[in-house]
C-alpha positions as CSV (number, residue, x, y, z in Angstrom):
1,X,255.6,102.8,-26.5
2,X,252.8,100.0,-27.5
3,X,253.4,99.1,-30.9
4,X,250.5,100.0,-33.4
5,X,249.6,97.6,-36.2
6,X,248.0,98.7,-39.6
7,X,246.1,95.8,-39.5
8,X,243.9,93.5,-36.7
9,X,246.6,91.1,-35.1
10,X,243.5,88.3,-35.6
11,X,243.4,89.1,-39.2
12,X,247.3,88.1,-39.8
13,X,246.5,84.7,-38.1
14,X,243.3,83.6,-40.1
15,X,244.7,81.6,-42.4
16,X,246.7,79.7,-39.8
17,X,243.2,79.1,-38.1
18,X,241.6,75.6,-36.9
19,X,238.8,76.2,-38.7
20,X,237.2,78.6,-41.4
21,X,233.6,79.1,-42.2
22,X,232.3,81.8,-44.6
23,X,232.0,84.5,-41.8
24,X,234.4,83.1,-39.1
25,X,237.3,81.7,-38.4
26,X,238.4,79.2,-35.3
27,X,242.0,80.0,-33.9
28,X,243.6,78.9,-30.7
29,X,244.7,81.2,-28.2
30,X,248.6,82.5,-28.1
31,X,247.8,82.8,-24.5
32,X,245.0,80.6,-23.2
33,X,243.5,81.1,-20.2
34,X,243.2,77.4,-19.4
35,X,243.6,74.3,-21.6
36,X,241.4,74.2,-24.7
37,X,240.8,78.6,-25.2
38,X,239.9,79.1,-28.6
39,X,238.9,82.4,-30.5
40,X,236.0,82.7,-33.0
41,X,237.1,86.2,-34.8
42,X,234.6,87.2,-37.3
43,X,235.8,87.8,-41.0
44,X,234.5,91.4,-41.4
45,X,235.2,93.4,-38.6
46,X,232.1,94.3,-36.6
47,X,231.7,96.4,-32.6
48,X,230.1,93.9,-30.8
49,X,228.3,90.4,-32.0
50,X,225.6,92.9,-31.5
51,X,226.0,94.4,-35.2
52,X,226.3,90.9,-36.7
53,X,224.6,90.5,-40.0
54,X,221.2,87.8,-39.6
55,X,223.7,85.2,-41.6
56,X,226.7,85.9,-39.5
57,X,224.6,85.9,-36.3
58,X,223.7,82.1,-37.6
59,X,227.2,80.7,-38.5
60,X,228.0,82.1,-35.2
61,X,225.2,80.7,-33.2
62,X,225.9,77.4,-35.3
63,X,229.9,77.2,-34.9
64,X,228.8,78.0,-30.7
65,X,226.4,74.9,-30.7
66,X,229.0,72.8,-32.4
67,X,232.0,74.2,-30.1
68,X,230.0,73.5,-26.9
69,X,229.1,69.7,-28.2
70,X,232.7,69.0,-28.4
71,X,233.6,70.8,-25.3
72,X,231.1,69.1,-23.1
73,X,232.2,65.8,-24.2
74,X,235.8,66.8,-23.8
75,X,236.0,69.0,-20.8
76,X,232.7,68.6,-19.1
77,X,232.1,72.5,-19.6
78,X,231.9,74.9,-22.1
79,X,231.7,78.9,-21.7
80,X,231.5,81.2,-23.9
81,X,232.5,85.2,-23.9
82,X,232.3,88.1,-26.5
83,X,234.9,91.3,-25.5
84,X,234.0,92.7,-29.2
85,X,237.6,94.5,-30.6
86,X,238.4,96.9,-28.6
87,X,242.2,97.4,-28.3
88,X,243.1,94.4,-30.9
89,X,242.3,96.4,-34.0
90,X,243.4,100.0,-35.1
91,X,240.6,102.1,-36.4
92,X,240.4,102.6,-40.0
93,X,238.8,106.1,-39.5
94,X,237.9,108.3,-36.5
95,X,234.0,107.6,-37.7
96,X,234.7,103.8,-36.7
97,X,233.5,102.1,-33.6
């Protein structure tokens, strides 16, 4: 049986992160899909970057813009992909999405 967590297994790494912002937080992948995968996880849990607040929709759009700079110069490339947390984080109540 799949082990359940009582709290978001991104949460529990946030303060080992690469970088912290006031909505976000920067960590690199325990399993990257190729050399330099990084996570943005937001702070407060939301759906989808969908239900981001206008601020947190900024710092995001402004950590992005800042992510792909360093990327292109390093790798050439830079792609980005939001999977929301669906199946990373335990529901706090049967209301949440």
């Amino acid at each position: 049986m799949a082990e359940r967590f009582n709290e978001c297994v991104f949460c529990r790494s946030a303060n080992s992160g690469l970088w912290r912002g006031a909505n976000f937080y920067v960590l690199l992948d325990i399993a990257p899909m190729m050399e330099g995968h990084l996570l943005i996880c937001s702070a407060d849990h939301y759906p989808s970057a969908a239900d981001l607040s206008a601020e947190a929709a900024t710092e995001l759009d402004t950590i992005c813009a800042w992510l792909r700079s360093l990327y292109l110069h390093e790798y050439g490339v830079f792609t980005g992909f939001e999977h929301g947390r669906t199946g990373h984080c335990v529901r706090l109540t049967p209301d949440e999405h």
